[in-house]
DRENZAKE-43700 format. One record per atom (N, C-alpha, C): residue number from 1; residue in one letter; atom name; x, y, z. Coordinates in steps of 0.1 Angstrom, whole numbers, plus 5000, padded with zeros to 4 digits. Layout:
N
> NUM a CA X Y Z;
...
***
This chain:
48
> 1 x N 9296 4755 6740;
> 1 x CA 9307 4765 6739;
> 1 x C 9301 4779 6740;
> 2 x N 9284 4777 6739;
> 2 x CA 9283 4793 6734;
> 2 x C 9282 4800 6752;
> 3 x N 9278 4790 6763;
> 3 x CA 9282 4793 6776;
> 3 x C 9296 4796 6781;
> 4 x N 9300 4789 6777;
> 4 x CA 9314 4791 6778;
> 4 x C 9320 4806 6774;
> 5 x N 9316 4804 6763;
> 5 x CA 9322 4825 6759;
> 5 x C 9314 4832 6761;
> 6 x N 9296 4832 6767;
> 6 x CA 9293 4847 6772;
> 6 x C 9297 4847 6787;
> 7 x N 9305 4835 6795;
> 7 x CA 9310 4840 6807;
> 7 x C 9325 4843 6806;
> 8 x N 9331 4841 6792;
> 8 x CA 9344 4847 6795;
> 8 x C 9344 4862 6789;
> 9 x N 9333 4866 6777;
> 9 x CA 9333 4878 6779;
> 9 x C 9327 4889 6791;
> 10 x N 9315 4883 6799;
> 10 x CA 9312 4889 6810;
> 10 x C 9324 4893 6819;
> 11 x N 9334 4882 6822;
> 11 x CA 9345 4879 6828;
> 11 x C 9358 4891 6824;
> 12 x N 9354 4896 6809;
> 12 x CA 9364 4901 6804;
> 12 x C 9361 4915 6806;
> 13 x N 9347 4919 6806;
> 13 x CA 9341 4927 6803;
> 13 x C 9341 4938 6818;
> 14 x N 9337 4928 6832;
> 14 x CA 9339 4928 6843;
> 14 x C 9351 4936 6851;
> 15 x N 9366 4926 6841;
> 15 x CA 9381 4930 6845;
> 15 x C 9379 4946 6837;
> 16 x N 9376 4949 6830;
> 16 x CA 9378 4961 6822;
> 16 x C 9371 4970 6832;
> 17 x N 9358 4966 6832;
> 17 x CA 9354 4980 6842;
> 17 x C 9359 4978 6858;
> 18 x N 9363 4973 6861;
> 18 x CA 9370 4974 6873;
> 18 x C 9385 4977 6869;
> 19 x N 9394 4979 6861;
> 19 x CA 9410 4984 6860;
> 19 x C 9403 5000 6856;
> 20 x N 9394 4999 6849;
> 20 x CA 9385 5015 6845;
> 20 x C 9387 5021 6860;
> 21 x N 9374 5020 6865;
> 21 x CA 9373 5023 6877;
> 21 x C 9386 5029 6892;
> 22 x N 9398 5015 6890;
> 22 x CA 9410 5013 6895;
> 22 x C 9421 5025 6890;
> 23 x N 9420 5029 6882;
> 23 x CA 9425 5042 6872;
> 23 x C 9421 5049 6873;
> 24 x N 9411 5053 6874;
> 24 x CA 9405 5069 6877;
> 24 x C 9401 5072 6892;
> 25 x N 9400 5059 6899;
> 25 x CA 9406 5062 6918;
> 25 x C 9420 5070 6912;
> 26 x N 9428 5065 6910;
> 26 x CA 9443 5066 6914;
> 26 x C 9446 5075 6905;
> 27 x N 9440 5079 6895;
> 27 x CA 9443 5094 6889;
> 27 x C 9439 5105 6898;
> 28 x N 9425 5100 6904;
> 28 x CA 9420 5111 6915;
> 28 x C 9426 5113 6929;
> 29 x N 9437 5100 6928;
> 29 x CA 9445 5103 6940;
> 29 x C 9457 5111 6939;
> 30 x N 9463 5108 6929;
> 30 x CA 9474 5115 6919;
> 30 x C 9473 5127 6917;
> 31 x N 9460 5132 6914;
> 31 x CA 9457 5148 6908;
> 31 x C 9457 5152 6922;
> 32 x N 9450 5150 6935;
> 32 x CA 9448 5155 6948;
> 32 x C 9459 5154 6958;
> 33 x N 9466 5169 6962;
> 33 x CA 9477 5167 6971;
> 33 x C 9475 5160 6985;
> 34 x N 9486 5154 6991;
> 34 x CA 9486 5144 6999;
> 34 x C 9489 5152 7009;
> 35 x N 9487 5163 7013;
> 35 x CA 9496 5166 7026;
> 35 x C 9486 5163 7041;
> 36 x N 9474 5156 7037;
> 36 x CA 9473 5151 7054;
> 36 x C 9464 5136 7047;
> 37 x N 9472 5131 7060;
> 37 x CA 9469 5117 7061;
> 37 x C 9454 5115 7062;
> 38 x N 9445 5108 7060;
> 38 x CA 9432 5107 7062;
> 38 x C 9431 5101 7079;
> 39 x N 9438 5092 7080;
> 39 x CA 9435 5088 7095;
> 39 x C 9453 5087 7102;
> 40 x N 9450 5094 7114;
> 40 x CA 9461 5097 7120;
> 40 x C 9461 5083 7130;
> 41 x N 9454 5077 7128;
> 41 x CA 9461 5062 7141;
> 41 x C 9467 5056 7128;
> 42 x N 9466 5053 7120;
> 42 x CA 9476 5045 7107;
> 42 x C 9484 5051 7104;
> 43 x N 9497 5051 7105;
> 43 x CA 9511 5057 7107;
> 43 x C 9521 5049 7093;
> 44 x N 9518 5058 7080;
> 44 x CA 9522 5056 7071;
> 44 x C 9535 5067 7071;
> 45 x N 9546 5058 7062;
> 45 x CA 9562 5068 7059;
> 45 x C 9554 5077 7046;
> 46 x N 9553 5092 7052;
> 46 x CA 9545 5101 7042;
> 46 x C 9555 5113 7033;
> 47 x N 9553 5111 7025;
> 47 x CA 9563 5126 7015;
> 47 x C 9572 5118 7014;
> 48 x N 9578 5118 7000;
> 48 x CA 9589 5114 6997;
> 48 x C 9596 5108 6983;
***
């Protein structure tokens, strides 16, 4: 059992710094205004 829980904490440990990480992209996309698209061949519905 003692394998069993240092790979579900690794596992748990793992998901946390990756939603970490996931949250502070998207804060720093959030805080940064959008007014130009990064790539003009991908034709996203923009502002709104």
């Amino acid at each position: 059992m003692g394998m069993n829980t240092q790979a579900l904490i690794t596992m748990v440990l793992t998901n946390l710094v990756f939603i970490g990480f996931t949250a502070y992209f998207f804060r720093l996309v959030l805080k940064s205004p959008l007014d130009k698209p990064e790539n003009d061949d991908v034709e996203f519905p923009h502002g709104g």
